[in-house]
N, C-alpha and C positions, 0 to 999 in steps of 0.2 A: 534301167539298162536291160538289153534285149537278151533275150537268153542265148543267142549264138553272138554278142559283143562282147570279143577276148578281151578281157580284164585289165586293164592298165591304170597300177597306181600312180604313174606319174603324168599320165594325161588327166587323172581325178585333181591332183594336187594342183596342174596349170590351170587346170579350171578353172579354182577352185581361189588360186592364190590373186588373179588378177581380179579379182571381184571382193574381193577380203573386205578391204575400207568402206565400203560403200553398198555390203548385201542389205544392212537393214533399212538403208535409205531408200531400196527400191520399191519397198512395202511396209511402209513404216508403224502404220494399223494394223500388222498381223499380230503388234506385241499381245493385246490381252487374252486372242486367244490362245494360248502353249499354257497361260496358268490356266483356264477354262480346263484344256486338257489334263493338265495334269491333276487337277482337282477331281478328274473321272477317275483316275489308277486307284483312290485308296490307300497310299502308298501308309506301311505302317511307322508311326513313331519312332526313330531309333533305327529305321530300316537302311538298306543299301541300294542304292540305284544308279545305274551307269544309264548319261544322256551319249549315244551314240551318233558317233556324226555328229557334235555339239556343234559346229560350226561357230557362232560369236556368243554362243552361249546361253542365247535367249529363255531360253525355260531354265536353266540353273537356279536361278533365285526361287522360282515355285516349287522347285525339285526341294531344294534344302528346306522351305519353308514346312513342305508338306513331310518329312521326314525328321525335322525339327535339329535343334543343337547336336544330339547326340546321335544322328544318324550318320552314314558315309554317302556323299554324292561327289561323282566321278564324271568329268565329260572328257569323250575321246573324239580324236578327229584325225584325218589323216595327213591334214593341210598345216604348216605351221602359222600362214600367215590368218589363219582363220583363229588360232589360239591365240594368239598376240592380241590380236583383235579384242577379245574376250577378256583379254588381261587389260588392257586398254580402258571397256567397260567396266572394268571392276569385279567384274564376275567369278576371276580366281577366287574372289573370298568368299565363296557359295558352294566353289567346286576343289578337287583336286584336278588338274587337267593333264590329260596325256597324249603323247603324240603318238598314236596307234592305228591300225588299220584296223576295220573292225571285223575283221575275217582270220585275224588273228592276234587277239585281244591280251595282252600280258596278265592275266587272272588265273584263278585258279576254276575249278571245277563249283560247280550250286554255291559262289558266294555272294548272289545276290537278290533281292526280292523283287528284282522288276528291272525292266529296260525303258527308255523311252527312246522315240528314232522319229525325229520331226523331217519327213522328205528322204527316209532315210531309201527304204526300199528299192526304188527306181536307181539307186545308185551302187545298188552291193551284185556284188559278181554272180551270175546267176540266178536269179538270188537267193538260188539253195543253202549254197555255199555260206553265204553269212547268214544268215538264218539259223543253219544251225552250231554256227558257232555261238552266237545267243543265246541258243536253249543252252549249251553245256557251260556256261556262265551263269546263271538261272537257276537256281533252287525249282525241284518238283513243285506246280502250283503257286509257281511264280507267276509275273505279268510283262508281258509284252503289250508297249502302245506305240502303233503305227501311227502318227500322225502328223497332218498338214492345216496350216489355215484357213483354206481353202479346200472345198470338194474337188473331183475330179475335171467337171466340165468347166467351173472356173478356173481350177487351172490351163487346164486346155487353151481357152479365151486367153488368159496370160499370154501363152506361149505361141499364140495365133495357130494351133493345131485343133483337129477335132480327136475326139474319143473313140479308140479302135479297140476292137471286142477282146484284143489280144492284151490287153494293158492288165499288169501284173496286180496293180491295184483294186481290180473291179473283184466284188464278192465272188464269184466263181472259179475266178483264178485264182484266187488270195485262199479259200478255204481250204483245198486240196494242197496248196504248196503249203502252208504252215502246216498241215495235216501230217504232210512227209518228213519235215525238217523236226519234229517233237512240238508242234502248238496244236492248241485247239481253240479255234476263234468263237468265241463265246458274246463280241457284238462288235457291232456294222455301220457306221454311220456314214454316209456321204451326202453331204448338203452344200447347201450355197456357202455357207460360211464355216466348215470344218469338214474335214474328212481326221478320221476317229476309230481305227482297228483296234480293238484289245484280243488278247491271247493270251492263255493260260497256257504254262510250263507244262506238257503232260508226262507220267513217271515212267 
């Protein structure tokens, strides 16, 4: 989302909600990588992780997996038809799920040790704005993973556009905005087959 496109969650929601039944049918191969992903975060045993913008859920089960029985995994979304979805999949029993905006999260302050946001960026207000309401969710030296299944210029190809040097995603733009909002991006990946930001909580 462009930084001068006024904010509207209920055009996010129609979106969001006409495409509910049928997002993962559109890329149905993107499943193995989100656990690939989330096997990068480190996430520790017993840990807290909110999947941001869960949409149908997809990384839930790797989220829980990698933070084990006794961890807390939470995915939020803004859409409800996208959480149904998710429950539909089975996936509530991996997560708690909640129907929140994520620019204002019903959490408290550092309760948690990592975020994950699959495709999340390009859709949060600013995207200073949810950014750093992330970090104040976020324990000091937490993790932040920005990721998608795809790199940049494949998705581009998806969406029959090319890559414009203004794209919030690209490393020069990405390092300065999390730099402002409390992250420090500590690695960079964009390839054919994953785009991969992590970011450390800075105190």
């Amino acid at each position: 989302m462009a930084h001068d496109t006024p904010y509207d969650p209920a055009a996010v929601q129609e979106f969001f909600d006409s495409r509910a039944a049928t997002w993962e049918t559109r890329f149905p191969d993107d499943g193995p990588a989100y656990a690939a992903a989330v096997s990068e975060i480190a996430l520790p045993q017993g840990g807290a992780v909110l999947d941001a913008g869960c949409g149908t859920g997809r990384a839930l089960p790797a989220l829980r997996t990698a933070v084990g029985p006794s961890g807390t995994v939470l995915g939020a979304d803004l859409t409800p038809a996208m959480l149904e979805e998710a429950v539909r999949k089975g996936r509530d029993a991996c997560a708690g799920l909640v129907l929140a905006d994520v620019v204002r999260l019903p959490l408290r302050d550092a309760c948690l040790d990592a975020v994950f946001g699959a495709g999340l960026i390009s859709h949060l207000p600013g995207p200073d704005t949810g950014l750093r309401e992330l970090a104040r969710v976020v324990r000091p030296e937490g993790t932040l993973a920005l990721f998608h299944p795809v790199g940049r210029a494949a998705l581009a190809a998806r969406k029959g556009q090319q890559l414009t040097a203004d794209d919030v995603r690209a490393e020069p733009n990405l390092r300065p905005l999390l730099a402002s909002t409390g992250w420090r991006l500590v690695s960079y990946a964009d390839e054919d087959d994953r785009y991969l930001a992590l970011a450390v909580r800075t105190r």
